[in-house]
N, C-alpha and C positions, 0 to 999 in steps of 0.2 A: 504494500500500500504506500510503502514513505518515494517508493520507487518511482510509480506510477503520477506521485505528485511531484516529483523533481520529473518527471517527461514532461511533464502540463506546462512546468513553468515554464522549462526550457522552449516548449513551442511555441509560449505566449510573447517569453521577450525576443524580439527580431536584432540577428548581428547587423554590427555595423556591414559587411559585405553585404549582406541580402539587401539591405535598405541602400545602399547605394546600389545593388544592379537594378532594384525595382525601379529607382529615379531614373536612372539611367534608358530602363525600356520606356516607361511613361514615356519620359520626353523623346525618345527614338519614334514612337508612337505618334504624338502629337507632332510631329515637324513631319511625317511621312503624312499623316490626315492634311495638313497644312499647304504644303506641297503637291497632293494629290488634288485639293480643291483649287488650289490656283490655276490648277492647268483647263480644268473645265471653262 
């Protein structure tokens, strides 16, 4: 049980990597949407 609640937390708090690849797709994201609408 003490286990299962050190997974939890660990899933809960996000590493510093993960939170910068996330920003990094977001905006990869949003400049291709961006991009993609100018051309129309």
């Amino acid at each position: 049980m003490i286990s299962f609640g050190n997974e939890r937390r660990r899933k809960c708090r996000m590493n510093t990597l993960e939170v910068l690849t996330l920003v990094l797709v977001i905006f990869a994201v949003l400049t291709y949407i961006d991009n993609h609408h100018d051309k129309k």
